[in-house]
Backbone as JSON, one array per atom type, in Angstrom:
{
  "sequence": "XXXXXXXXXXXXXXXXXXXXXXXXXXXXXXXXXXXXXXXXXXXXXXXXXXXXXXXXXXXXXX",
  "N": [[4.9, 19.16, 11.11], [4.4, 15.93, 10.51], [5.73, 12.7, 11.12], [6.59, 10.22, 8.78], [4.32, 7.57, 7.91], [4.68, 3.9, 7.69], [3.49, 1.43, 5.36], [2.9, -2.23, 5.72], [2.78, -4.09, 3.05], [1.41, -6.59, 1.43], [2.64, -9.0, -1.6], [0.52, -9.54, -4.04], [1.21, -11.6, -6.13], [4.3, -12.91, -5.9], [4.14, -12.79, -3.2], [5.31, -11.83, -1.31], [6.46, -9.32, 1.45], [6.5, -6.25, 1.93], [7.3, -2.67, 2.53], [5.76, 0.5, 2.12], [5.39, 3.61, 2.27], [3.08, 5.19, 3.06], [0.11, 7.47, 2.38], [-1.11, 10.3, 3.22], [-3.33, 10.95, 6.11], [-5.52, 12.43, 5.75], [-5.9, 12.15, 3.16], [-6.85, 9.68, 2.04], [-9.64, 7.64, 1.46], [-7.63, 5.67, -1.26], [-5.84, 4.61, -4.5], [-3.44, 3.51, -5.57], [-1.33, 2.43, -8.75], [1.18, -0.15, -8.47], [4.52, -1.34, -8.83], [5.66, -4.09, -7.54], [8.38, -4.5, -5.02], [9.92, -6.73, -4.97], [9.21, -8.74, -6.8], [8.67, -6.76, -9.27], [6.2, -7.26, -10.46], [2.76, -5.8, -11.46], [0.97, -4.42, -9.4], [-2.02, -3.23, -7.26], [-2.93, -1.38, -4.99], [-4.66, -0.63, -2.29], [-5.5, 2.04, -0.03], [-7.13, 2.83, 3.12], [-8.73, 4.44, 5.89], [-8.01, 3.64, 9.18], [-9.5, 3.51, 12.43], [-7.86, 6.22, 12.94], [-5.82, 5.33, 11.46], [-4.16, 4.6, 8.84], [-4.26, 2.01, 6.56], [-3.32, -0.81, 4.22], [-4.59, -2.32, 1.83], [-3.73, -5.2, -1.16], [-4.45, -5.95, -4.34], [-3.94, -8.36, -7.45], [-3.01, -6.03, -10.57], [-4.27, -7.04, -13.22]],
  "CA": [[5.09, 18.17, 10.08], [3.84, 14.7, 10.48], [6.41, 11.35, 10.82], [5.83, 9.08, 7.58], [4.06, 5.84, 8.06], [4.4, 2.69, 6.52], [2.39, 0.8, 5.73], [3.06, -3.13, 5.1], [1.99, -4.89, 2.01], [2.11, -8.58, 0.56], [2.37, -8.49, -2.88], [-0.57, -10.72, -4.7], [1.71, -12.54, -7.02], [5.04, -13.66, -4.95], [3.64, -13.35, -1.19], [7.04, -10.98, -0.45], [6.11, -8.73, 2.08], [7.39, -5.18, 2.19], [6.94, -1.7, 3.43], [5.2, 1.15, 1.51], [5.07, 5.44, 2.5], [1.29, 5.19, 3.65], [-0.58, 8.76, 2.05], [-1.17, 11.66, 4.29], [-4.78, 10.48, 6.62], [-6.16, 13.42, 4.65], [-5.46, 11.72, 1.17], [-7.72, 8.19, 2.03], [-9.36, 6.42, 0.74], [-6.7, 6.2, -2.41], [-5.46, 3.65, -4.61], [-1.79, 3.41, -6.49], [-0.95, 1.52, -9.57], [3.04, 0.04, -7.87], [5.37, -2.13, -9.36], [6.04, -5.12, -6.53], [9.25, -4.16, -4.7], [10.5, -7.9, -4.87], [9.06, -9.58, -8.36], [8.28, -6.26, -10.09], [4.79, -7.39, -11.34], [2.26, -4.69, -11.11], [-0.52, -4.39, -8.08], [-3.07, -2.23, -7.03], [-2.56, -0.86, -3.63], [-5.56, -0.03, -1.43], [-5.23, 2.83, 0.98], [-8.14, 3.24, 3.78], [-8.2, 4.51, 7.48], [-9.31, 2.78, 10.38], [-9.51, 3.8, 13.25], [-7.26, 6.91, 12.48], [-4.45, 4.72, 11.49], [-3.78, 4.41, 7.26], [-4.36, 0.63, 6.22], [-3.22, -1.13, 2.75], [-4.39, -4.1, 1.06], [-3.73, -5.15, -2.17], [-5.01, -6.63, -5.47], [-3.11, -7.96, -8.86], [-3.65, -4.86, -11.55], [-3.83, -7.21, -14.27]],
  "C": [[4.95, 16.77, 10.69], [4.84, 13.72, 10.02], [5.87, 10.8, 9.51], [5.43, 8.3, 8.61], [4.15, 5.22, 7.23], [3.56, 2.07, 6.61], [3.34, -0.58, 5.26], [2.23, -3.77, 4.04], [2.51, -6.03, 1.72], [1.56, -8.06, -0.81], [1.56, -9.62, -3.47], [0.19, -12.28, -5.31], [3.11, -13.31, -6.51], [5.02, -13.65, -3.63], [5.16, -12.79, -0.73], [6.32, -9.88, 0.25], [6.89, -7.41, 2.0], [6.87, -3.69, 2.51], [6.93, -0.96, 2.28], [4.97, 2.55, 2.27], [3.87, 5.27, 2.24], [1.11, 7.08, 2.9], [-0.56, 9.32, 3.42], [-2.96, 10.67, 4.81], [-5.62, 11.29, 5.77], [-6.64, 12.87, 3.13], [-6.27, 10.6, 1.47], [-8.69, 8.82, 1.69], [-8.51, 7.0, -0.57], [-6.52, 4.77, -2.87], [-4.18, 4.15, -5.48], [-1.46, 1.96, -7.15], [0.68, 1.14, -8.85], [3.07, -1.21, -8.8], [5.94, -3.12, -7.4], [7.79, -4.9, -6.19], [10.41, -5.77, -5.43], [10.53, -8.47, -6.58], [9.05, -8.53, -9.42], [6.76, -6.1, -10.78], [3.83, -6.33, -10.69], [0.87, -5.11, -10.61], [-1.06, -3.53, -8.32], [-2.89, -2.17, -5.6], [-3.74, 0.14, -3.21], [-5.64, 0.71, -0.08], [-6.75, 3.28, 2.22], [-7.49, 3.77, 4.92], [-9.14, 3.59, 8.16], [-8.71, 3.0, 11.35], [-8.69, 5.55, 13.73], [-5.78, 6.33, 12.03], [-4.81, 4.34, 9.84], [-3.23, 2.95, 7.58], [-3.94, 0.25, 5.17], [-3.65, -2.06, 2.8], [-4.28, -3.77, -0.52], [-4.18, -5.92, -3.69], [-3.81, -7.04, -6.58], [-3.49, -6.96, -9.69], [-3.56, -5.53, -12.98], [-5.18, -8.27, -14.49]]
}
C-alpha cells in the first residue's frame, strides 16, 4: 500500500494555499470539481505527473 501524497494548491480566487490527497500515479492526468478549503468558492483542480511525482494546478470553475 502506497503513503498518500499531497499535493499543494493556491486557490484562484483568495491566493490561500493548502494541501490536497494527490490521486493514485495510475489515476493522472485527472481533474476535480473542489470547493476552496479557505473561501469555499469552487475551482478546478488539475492533476498531472512529472517526472513520477503527481502535480496540481488550478483554474476558477466558473
Amino acid at each position: 500500500m502506497r503513503a498518500s501524497q499531497f499535493c499543494d494548491v493556491t486557490c484562484p480566487s483568495c491566493f490561500e494555499i493548502f494541501s490536497v490527497t494527490a490521486p493514485a500515479p495510475s489515476e493522472t492526468p485527472t481533474e476535480w470539481d473542489y470547493d476552496c478549503e479557505v473561501c469555499c468558492r469552487p475551482m478546478l483542480i488539475r492533476f498531472n505527473l512529472d517526472d513520477d511525482e503527481v502535480v496540481a494546478d488550478t483554474e476558477e470553475a466558473w
